[in-house]
N, C-alpha and C positions, 0 to 999 in steps of 0.2 A: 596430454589429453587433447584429443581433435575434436571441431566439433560435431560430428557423427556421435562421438561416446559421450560428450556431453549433454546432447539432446537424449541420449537414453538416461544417463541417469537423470534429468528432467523428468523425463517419464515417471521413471521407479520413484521419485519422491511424488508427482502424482499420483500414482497409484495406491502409494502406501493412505498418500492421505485420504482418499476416496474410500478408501476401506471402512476408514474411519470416521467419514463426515459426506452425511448426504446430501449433496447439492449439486449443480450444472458441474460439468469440469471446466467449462471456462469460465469460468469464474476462479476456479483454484488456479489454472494458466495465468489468469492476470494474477490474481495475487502475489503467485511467482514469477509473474516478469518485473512486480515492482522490488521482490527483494534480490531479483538478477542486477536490476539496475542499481542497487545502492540506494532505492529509495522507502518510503514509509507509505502507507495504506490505510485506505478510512475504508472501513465495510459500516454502512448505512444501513439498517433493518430494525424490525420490529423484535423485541424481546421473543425467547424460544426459537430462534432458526438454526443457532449451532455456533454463532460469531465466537462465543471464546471456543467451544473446542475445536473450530477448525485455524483461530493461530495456536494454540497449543500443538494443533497435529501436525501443522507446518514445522513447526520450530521444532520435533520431535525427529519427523522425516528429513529433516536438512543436518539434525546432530548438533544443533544449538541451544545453550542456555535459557531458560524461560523464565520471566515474571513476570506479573499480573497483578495492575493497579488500578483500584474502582475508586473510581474519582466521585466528590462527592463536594459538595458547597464546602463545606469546613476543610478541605485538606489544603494545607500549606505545600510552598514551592518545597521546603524544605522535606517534607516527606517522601518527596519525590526523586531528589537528585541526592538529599543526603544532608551532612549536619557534623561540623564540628564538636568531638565531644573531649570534656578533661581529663587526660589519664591521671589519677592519682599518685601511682606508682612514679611513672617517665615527668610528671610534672610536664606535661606538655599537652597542647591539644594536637585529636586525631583525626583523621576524617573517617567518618563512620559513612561507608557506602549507602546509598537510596537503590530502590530498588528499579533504578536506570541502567543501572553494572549487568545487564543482562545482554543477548545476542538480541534474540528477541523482547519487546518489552509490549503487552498487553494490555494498553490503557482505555481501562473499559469504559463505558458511556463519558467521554470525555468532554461532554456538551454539560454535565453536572458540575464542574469542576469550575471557580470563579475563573476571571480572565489573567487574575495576576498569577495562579498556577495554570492555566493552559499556556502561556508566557512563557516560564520556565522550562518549557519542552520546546521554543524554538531553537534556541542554542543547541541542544542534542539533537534535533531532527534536521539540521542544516549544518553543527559543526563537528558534530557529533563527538562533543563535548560537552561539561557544565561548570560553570564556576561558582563558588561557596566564598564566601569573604576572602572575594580577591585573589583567590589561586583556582587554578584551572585544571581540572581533573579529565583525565583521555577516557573516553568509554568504549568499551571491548569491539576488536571486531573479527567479525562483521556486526553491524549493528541496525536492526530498524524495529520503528515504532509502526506497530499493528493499531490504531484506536478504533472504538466502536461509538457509536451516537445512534439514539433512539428516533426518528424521524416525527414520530408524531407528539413527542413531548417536548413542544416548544413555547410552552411556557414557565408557570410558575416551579423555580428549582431547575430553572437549566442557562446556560448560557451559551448562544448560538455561537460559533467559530468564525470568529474575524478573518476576514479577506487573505492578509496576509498571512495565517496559518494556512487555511485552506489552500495554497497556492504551495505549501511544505510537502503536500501530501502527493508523492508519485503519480499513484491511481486510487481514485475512488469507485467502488463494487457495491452489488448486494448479495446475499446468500439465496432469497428468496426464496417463498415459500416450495417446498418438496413435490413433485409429482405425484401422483396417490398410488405409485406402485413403492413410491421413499416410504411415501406415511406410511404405508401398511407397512414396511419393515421396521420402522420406528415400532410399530407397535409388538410387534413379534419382539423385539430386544426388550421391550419393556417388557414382556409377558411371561420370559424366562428371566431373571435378574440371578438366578445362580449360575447361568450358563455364561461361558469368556464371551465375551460381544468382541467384534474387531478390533484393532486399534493399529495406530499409523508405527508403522518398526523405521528405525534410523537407517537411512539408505546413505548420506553422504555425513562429512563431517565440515567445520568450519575451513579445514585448509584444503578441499572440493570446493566447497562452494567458493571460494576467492581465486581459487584456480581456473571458473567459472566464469566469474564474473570477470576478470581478467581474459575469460576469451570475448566476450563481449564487446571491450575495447577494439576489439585486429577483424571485426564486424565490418566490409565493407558498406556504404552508402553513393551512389550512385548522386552525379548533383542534380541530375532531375529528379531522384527523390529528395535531395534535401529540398530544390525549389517546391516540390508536391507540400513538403510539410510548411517550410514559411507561407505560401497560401493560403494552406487550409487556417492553419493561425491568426494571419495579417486579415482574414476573412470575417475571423471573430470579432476582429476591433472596427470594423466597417460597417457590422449589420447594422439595422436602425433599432433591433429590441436587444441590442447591448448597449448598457450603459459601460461597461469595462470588457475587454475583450482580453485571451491570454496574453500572458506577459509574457518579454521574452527568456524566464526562466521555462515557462511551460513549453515553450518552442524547444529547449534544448532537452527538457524531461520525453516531449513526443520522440524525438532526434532518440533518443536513450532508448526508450521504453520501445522501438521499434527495431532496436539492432538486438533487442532481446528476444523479443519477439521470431527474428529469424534464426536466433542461435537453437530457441527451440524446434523448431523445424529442422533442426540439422543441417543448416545454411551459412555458410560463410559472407555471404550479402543480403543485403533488404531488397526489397520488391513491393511495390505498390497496396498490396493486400494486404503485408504486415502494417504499415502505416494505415489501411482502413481497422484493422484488428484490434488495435489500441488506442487510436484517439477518441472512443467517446469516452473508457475509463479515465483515458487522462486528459482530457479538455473540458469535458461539460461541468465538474465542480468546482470549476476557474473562473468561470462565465458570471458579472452580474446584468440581471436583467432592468433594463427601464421599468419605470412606474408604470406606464402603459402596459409593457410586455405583461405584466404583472397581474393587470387590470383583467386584460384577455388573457390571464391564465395559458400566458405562453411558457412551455418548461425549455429548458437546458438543452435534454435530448433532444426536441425539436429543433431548434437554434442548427445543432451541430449534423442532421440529418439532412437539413436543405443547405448548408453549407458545403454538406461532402456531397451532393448532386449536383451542386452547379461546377464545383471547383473541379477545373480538366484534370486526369488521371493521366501519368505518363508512360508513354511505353518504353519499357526499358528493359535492353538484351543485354544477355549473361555473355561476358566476353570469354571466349575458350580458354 
């Protein structure tokens, strides 16, 4: 597979999915440039936009395993990853799989869920593994975690996502509300309910997409893009309405998320516009703001829009 054929079937899993789920396509673009890269994804929105069925229709269209975990105050780590249980029979304990053992895995409003099971998903979402009393269990791949968190329920029954998880997370999106020519077909699908409504068909399979994502690695980068990208970063930690600025895990996620980025294009190298294309998904929920920032209701995206107009842009030519 070259990457010309790869960026098609890019495509064809867009497509399939857009069939199925009404929203901007870029937005479904980053989604799958965080699971090109090997990484995990928070979609941020208000209840009713589509958040679970548009990773169900990803995970569908790519021809991967799916489950879906609604996180909740009361749920234990162990429900999660899984739980030694006693065979009677073998006189032995077993590991009884959690429903982590999945390609994809759906952890819905993940902001419900205490902090000692939001915990339990760093090991899988950076080792992508977990361990149960003392032994270490491998989780399928390819493997990433899809979570959801409700934006405006940030109080009582939620627990906001500590720095260092958010920092796990590839790219962060939202689905956002539909355009009114979506709504009105939102509404036509409701209004027939015995008629087939679309849904996203399996364009690749798990050893496609690793064949994939392995062209992503041989992705050249030019070192005035990389210098483009350690700037726009090292730019984060300088401003005055950052109190923390990316870390350099998030430098190498940009580094990532931008050689995917051009594989979708059907490019064998990056160029400056990929790296404008993805760094607000993957920099601005990395960002914390000062008390003042805060004060003046300065947000993230802001931070990261005057940052990419001051920081020079490099010109850089395709060598024959």
């Amino acid at each position: 597979m070259n990457p010309s054929e790869a960026s098609q079937h890019c495509t064809d899993v867009l497509d399939a999915v857009s069939n199925a789920v009404i929203t901007e396509r870029e937005t479904l673009r980053t989604i799958l440039s965080g699971v090109l890269a090997k990484g995990n994804v928070l979609l941020e929105d208000v209840p009713g936009t589509g958040k679970t069925l548009t990773a169900q229709s990803m995970a569908t269209a790519l021809g991967l395993s799916f489950s879906r975990v609604q996180f909740t105050p009361d749920l234990l780590p162990s429900d999660v990853t899984g739980t030694d249980v006693f065979n009677e029979r073998s006189r032995e304990f077993e590991f009884n799989r959690g429903p982590l053992f999945s390609n994809v895995v759906l952890a819905d409003e993940i902001n419900r869920a205490s902090p000692k099971t939001q915990a339990a998903l760093l090991e899988a979402m950076e080792e992508e593994q977990v361990t149960v009393n003392g032994r270490t269990h491998q989780l399928p791949e390819p493997f990433v975690v899809i979570a959801t968190q409700n934006p405006v329920e940030d109080g009582q029954g939620t627990f906001p996502l500590p720095e260092a998880q958010k920092d796990r997370f590839l790219v962060k999106t939202s689905l956002g509300y539909p355009e009114e020519e979506g709504e009105l077909e939102l509404l036509e699908r409701r209004a027939d309910r015995n008629r087939r409504h679309p849904s996203a068909e399996r364009q690749l399979d798990a050893t496609d997409l690793q064949t994939i994502q392995s062209l992503v690695e041989r992705v050249e980068v030019d070192r005035d893009v990389m210098s483009y990208i350690t700037d726009l970063t090292r730019a984060t930690r300088s401003d005055a309405r950052t109190q923390v600025g990316v870390s350099p895990r998030g430098t190498q996620r940009l580094f990532e998320t931008t050689r995917t980025r051009a594989l979708l294009e059907g490019r064998e190298y990056v160029v400056p516009d990929d790296v404008k294309a993805v760094v607000r998904p993957v920099v601005s929920h990395r960002l914390v703001l000062t008390a003042d920032a805060r004060v003046e209701e300065t947000t993230r995206a802001e931070v990261v829009e005057d940052i990419l107009s001051e920081v020079s842009v490099p010109t850089v030519k395709r060598k024959a």
